[in-house]
N, C-alpha and C positions, 0 to 999 in steps of 0.2 A: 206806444205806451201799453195797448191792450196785450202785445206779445208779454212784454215786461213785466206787467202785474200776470197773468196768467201761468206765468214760468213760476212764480214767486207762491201763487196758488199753490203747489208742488208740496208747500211745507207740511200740510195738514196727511198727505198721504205716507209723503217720509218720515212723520211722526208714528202713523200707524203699524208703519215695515220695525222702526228699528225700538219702539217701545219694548216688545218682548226680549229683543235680542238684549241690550242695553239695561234694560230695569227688571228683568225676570219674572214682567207681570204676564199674566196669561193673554194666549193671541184668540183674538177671537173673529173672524172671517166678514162678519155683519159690520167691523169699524171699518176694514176695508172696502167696504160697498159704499159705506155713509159717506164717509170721504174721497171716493170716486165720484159718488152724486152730486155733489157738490164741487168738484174740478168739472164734470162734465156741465154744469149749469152755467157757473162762471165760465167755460169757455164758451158755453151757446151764445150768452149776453156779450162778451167781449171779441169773439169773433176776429181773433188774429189772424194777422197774414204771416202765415209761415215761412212764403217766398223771400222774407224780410229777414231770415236768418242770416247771424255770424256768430265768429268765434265772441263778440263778447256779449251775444242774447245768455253768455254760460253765468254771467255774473248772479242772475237772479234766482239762477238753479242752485247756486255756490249758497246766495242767501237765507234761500230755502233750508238747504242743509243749517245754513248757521243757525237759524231760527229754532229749527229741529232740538237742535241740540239744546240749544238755550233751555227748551219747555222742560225737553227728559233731565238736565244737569238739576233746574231748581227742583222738579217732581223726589232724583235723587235729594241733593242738597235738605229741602221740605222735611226729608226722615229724620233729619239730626235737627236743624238750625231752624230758627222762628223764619217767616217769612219778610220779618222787618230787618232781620238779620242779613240774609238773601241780598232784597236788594238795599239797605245800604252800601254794603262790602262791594255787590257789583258795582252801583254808581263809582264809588272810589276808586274800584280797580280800572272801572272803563274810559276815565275822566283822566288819571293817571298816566293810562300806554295811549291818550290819543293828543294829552300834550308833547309827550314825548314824540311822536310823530309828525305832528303839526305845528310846533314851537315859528318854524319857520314861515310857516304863512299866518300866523296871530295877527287881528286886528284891531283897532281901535275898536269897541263899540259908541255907537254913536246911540246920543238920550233917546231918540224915537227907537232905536231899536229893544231899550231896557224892557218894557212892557209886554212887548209881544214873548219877548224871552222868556222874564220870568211866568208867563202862562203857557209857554212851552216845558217849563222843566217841570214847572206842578204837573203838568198833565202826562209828559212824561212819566214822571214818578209815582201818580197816582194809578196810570195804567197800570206800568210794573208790577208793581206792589199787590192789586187784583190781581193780575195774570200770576201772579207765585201764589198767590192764597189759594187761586181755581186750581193751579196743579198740585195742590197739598191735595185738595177737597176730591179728585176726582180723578180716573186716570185719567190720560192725555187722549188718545183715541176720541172720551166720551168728548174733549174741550175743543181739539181742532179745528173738527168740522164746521163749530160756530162763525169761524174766518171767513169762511167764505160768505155768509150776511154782509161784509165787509161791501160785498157787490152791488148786493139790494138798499144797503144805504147811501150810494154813492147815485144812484136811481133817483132817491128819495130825494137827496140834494139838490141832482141836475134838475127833477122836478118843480121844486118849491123855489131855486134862489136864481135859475135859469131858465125855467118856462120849458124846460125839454120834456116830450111826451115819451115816455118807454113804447119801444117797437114790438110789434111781436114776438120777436129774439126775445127780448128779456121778459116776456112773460111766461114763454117757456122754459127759459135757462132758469126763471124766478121757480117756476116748480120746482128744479131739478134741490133748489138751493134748500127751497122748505122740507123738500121729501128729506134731507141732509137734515136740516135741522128738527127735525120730529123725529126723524129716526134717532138721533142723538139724545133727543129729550126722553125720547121711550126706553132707551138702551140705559140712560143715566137712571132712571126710574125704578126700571128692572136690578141697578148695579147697588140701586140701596135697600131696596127688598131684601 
């Protein structure tokens, strides 16, 4: 798992690379440090075994990419269409190609399953929905890097709802995450001056 989400960490960097190329926004060399600082943090705390590679460790780097694109299409998209616009049309389109895919394995839902559902799809949705308003609000570079907290709340969790004590590993990779996200908050600070 720690390989897996660590590959998947990747998105925040290949956002940085193909930002400029892609959106014609200006490249600026400090998103690419933020977001190095923050893969190299996450990778101190999660500490993959590399030995553990195959061909399909590629799935998370493929996800990555997809994620990528996702952030730059709505940051595109953002200039023309509301962000309520965004993601409705995506729900619809992505609900649409994955019946079409999946027709065949549909299942009955069962009543216990209705509630956990429906607090999946709000939250689903309400995610979305901020994530397109942040990539209206700011470029993508300044927003990536925040992903990577992703790690230090997952800390925070094993913490409180598991009694797990963070190791030294992650209080140093925890550095690595804040110097990422401070630099990010200083770079956002500077990008509204």
């Amino acid at each position: 798992l720690a390989l897996v989400t660590i590959l998947f960490m990747l998105g925040p960097i290949i956002i940085s690379l193909l930002t400029p190329i892609l959106l014609h926004e200006r490249f600026r060399f400090v998103h690419i440090v933020i977001a190095c600082s923050g893969f190299i943090g996450a990778y101190i705390i999660l500490r993959p075994a590399l030995s553990k590679f195959d061909v399909q460790m590629l799935l998370p780097v493929v996800s990555a990419f997809f994620y990528a694109m996702v952030s730059i299409l709505s940051r595109k998209l953002g200039r023309t269409d509301s962000a309520t616009s965004i993601a409705v049309n995506g729900s619809i389109l992505i609900m649409t190609i994955l019946l079409l895919f999946t027709v065949d394995e549909w299942t009955q839902l069962d009543s216990s399953d209705v509630v956990p559902l429906v607090v999946l799809v709000i939250s689903g949705g309400v995610s979305s929905y901020i994530y397109i308003v942040a990539c209206h609000l700011a470029p993508l570079p300044l927003i990536a890097p925040i992903d990577y907290t992703l790690v230090l709340l997952a800390a925070l969790w094993g913490f409180l709802f598991w009694e797990e004590v963070p190791s030294n590993r992650f209080w140093i990779g925890g550095s690595f995450i804040l110097a990422a996200a401070v630099g990010t908050s200083i770079s956002a600070w500077r990008f509204r001056q």
